[in-house]
C-alpha positions as CSV (number, residue, x, y, z in Angstrom):
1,X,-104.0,-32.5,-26.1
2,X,-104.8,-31.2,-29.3
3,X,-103.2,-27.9,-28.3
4,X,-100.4,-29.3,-27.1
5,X,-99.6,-31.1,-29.9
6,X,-99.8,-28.2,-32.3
7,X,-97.9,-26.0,-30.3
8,X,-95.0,-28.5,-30.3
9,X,-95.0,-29.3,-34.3
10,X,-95.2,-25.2,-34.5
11,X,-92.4,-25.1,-32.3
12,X,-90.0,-27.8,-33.9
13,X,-91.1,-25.8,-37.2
14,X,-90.1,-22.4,-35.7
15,X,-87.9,-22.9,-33.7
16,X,-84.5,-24.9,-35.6
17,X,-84.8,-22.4,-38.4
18,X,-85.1,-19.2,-36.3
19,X,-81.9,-20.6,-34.4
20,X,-80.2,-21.4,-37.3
21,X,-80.8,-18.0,-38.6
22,X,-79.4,-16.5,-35.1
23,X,-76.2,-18.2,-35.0
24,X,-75.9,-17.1,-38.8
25,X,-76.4,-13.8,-38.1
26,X,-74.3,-13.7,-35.1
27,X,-71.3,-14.9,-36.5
28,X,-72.1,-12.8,-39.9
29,X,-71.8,-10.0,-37.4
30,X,-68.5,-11.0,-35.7
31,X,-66.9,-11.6,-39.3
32,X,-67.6,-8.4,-40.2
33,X,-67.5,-6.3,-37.0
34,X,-65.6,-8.6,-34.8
35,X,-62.2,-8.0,-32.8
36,X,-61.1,-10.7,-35.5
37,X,-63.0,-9.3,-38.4
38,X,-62.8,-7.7,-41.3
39,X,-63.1,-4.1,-39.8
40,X,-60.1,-5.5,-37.4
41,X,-58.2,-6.5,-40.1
42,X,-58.1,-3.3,-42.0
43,X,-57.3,-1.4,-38.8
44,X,-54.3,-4.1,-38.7
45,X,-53.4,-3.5,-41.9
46,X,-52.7,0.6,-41.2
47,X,-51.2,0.4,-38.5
48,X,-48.6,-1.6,-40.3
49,X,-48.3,0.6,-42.5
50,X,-47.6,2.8,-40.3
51,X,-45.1,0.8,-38.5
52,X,-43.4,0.6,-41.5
53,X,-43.0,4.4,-42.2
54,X,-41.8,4.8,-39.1
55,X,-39.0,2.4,-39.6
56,X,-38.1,3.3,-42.9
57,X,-37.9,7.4,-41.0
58,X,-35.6,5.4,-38.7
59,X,-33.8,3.8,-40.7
60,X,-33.1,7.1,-42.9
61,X,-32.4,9.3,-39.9
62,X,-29.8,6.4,-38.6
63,X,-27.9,6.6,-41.9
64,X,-28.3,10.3,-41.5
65,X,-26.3,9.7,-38.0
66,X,-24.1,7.3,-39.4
67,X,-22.7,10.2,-42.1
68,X,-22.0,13.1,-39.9
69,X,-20.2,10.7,-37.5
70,X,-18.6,9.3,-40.3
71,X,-17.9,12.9,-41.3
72,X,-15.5,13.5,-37.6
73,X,-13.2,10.8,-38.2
74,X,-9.4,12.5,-38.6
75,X,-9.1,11.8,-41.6
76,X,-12.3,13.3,-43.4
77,X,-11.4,16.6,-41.1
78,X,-9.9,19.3,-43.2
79,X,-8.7,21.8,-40.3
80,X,-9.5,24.9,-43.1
81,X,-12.7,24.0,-43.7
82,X,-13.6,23.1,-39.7
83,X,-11.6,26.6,-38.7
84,X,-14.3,28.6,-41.4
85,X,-17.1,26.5,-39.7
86,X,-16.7,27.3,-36.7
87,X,-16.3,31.2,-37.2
88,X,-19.0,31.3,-39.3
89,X,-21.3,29.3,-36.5
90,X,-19.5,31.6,-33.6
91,X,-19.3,35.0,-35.9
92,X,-16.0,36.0,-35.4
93,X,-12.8,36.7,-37.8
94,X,-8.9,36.4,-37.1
95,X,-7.4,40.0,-36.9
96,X,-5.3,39.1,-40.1
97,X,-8.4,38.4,-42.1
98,X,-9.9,40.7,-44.5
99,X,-13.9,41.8,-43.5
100,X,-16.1,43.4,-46.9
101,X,-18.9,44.4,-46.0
102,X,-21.6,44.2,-47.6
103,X,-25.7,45.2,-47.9
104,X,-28.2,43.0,-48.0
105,X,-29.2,43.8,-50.9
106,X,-25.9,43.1,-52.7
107,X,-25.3,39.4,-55.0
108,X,-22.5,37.8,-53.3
109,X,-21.5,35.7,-56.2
């Protein structure tokens, strides 16, 4: 009876405490570790940063867009500057123009 006795008091010593210390260790754990925690949080935190550079890219690349459409409206076309364009993109020259060449070497301006 004795025994018994003893067991229980060392129990209901033990026992609360040990639990106690458990449940703060658990959730110590979770806070720090946790799909919620402070690990969590971080990893939240770059990829919004992230998100953000990406937006501010698209955002920059949009206006980018928005300028060279801009740029083939009528009246911003200048038909001397789109007719040297596009020989200089295709490589060819009218038979009227005059062709210097020119080594590699050579300053142009």
């Amino acid at each position: 009876m004795q025994l018994g006795r003893m067991f229980r008091r060392a129990a209901n010593a033990v026992l609360p405490p040990s639990l106690f210390l458990a449940l703060t260790g658990y959730f110590g754990w979770q806070v720090t570790q946790g799909d919620h925690g402070m690990r969590a949080y971080t990893q939240q935190l770059a990829l919004l940063d992230e998100a953000r550079q990406s937006q501010s890219n698209a955002v920059q690349e949009q206006a980018a867009w928005r300028r060279r459409v801009a740029g083939l409206s009528e009246s911003s076309l200048n038909g001397d500057i789109l007719d040297e364009r596009a020989r200089a993109m295709l490589n060819l020259a009218n038979p009227n123009d005059i062709v210097v060449p020119y080594d590699k070497h050579d300053q142009l301006y």
